[in-house]
C-alpha positions in Angstrom: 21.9 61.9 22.8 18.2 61.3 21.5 16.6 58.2 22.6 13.4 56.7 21.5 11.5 54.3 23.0 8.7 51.9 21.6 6.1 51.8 24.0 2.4 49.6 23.1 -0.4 49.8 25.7 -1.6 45.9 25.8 -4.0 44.3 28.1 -3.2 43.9 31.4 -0.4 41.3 31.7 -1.9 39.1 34.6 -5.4 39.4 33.0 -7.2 36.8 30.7 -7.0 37.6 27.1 -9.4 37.0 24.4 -9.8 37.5 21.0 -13.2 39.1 19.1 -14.8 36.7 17.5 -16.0 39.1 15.0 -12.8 40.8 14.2 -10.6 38.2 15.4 -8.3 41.4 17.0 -7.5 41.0 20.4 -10.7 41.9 22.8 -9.0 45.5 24.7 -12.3 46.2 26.4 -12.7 43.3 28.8 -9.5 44.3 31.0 -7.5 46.6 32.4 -5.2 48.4 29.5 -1.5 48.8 30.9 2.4 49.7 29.3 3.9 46.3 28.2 6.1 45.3 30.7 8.7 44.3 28.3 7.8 48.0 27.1 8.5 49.6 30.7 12.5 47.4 30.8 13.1 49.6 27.4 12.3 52.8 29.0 14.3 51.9 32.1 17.4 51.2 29.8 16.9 54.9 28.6 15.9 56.4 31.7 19.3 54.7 33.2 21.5 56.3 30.8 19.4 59.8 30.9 20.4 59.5 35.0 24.1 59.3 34.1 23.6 62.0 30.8 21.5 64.6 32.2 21.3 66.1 28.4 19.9 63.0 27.2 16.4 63.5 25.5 14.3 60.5 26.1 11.3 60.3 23.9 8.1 57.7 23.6 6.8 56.9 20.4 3.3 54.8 20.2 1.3 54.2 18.0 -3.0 53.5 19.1 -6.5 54.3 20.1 -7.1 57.5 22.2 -7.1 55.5 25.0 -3.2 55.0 25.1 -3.3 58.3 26.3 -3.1 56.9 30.4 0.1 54.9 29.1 1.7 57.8 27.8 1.4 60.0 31.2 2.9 57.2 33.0 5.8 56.7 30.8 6.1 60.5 30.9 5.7 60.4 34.9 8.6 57.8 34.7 11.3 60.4 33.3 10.5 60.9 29.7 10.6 64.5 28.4 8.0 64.2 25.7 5.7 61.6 23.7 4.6 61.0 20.1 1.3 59.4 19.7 0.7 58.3 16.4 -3.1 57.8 16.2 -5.4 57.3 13.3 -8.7 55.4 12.9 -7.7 53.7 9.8 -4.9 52.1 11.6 -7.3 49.8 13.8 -6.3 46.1 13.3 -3.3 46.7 11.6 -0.4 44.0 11.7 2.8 44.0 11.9 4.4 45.2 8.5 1.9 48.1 8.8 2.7 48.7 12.3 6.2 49.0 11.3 6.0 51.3 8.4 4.3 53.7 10.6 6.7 53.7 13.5 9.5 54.2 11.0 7.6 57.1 9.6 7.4 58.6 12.6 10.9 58.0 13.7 12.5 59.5 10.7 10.6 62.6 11.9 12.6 62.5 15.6 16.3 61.2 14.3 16.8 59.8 17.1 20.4 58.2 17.8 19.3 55.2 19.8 15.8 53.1 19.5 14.7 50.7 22.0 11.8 48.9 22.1 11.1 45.5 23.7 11.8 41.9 22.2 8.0 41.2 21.3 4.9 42.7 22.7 2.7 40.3 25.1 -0.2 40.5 23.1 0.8 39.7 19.9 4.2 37.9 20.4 5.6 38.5 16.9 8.8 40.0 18.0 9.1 41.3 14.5 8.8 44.6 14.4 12.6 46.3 15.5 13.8 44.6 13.2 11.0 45.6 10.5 12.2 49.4 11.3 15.7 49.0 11.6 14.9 47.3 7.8 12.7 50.9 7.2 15.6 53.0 8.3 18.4 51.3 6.8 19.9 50.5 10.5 21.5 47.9 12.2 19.5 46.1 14.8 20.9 44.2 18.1 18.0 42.0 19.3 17.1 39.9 22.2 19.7 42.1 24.5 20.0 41.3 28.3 22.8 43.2 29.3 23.1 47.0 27.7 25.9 49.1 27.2 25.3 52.8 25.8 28.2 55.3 25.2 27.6 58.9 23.2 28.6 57.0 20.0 28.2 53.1 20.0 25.5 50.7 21.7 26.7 47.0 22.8 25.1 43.9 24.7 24.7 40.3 25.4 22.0 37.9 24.1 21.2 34.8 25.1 21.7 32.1 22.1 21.1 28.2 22.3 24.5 27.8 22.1 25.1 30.1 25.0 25.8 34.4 24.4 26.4 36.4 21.8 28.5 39.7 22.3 26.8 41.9 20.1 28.1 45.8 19.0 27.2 48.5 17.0 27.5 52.6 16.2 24.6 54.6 16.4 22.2 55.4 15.5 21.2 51.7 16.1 17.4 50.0 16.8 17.9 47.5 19.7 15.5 45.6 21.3 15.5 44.5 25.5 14.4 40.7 26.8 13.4 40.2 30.3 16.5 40.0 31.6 16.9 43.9 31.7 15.8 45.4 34.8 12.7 46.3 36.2 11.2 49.4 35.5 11.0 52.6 38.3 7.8 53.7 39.8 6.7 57.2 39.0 7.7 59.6 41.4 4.8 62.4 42.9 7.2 65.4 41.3 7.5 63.2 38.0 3.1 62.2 38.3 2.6 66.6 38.8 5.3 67.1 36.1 4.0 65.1 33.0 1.1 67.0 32.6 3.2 69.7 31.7 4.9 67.7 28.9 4.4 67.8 25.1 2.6 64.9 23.5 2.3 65.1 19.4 -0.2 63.1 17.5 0.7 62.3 14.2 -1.9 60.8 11.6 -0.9 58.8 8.5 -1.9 61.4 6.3 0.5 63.9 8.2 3.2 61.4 7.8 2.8 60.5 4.4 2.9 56.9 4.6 1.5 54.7 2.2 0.4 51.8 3.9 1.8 48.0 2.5 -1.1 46.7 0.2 -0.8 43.0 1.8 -1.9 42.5 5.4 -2.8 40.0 7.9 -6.8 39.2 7.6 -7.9 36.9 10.2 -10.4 34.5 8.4 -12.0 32.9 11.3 -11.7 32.5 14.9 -13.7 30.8 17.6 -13.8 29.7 21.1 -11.0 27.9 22.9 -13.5 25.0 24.1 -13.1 24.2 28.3 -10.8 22.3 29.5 -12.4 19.0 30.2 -11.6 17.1 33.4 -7.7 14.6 33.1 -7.6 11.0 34.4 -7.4 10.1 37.4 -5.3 6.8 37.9 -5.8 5.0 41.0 -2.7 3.1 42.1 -3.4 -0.4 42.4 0.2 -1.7 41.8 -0.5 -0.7 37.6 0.1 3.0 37.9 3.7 3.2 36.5 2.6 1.0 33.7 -0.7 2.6 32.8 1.3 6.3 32.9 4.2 4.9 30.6 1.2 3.7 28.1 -0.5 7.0 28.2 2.5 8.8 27.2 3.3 6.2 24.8 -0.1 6.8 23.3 0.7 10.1 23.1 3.8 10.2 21.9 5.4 11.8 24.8 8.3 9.2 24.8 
């Protein structure tokens, strides 16, 4: 079995985000730059079955700045045997249909038999882009999974629906992506923090995998400053309160 997993480096989770007001990209200078945690659940599904399937080759694609670098060594540390960094300069800013058609590129490379990557990435919250590859590849796609099942030749789970779950099966190779739901990721061992330096990490450009880029994109045409908050109202109960909060939300059409 050959797994791959999607992994993005986003700002740090419990940080404050903010945009570039010049680019309008998300501002990855001003914090700390971390795995996605949604990202780390999707490794833990594959590490899980690689624990049960010591033959089981568990691979982390991502796609980046140099900088993602620190992410890869810790998804390596976690149990992952090797890493493909896709990484190209002409790839800064690029939105999800590009993002996609680079992935897949890469991926056809691997043939893996399983993909996982995580429901939608913190950052930009487009949850898009497994089903964009499983489109790329001509695969089925099981999204939004809480509970995972993996066997050597089929991948099933459960999402959550407004109407309540969805059983949800298919034969590999398959793209599925995890929710939060999915259980938390293991800590890096000191063997597996010594061990990743030793592991292989390719870098693949876009001229090495032949892709030519979508020619529509996302352009961000402005952006500005969220303005502060300013203070609420404070109502004083003098024996009007309930009917001066029922007038404010009336006013507001909150009711």
């Amino acid at each position: 079995m050959k797994i791959v997993v999607l992994m993005k480096q986003v700002p740090d989770t419990w940080g404050d985000r903010s945009l570039d007001i010049t680019t309008g990209w998300v501002d990855r200078t001003s914090d700390a730059q971390v795995i996605d945690e949604i990202n780390e659940r999707a490794l833990e599904v594959a590490l899980s079955y690689k624990d049960g399937d010591k033959a089981t080759e568990v691979i982390v694609l991502t796609m980046g700045p140099a900088d993602v670098t620190d992410s890869v060594r810790k998804a390596l540390a976690m149990g992952c045997d090797s890493a493909v960094h896709v990484l190209d300069d002409t790839l800064a800013g690029s939105d999800a249909a590009a993002t996609a058609a680079m992935l897949a590129a890469a991926l056809r490379e691997l043939n893996a038999d399983l993909i996982i990557a995580g429901n939608e990435s913190t950052d930009g919250r487009g949850g898009v882009v497994p089903a964009m590859i499983a489109e790329h590849l001509g695969l089925p796609h099981l999204g939004m999974l809480g509970s995972i099942e993996v066997s050597a030749s089929s991948v099933s789970g459960m999402r959550l629906i407004e109407e309540g779950t969805q059983s949800v099966r298919s034969t590999l190779p398959a793209v599925i992506s995890v929710n939060e739901s999915t259980p938390d990721a293991r800590f890096p061992s000191f063997k597996g923090i010594m061990g990743a330096k030793k592991k292989p990490v390719a870098r693949r450009s876009v001229a090495e995998l032949a892709v030519s880029l979508p020619q529509a994109s996302t352009i961000v045409v402005s952006t500005k400053v969220r303005p502060a908050r300013s203070a609420g109202i404070t109502i004083v109960d003098d024996g009007t309160a309930g009917d001066q909060i029922a007038a404010f939300l009336a006013e507001n059409r909150l009711i």
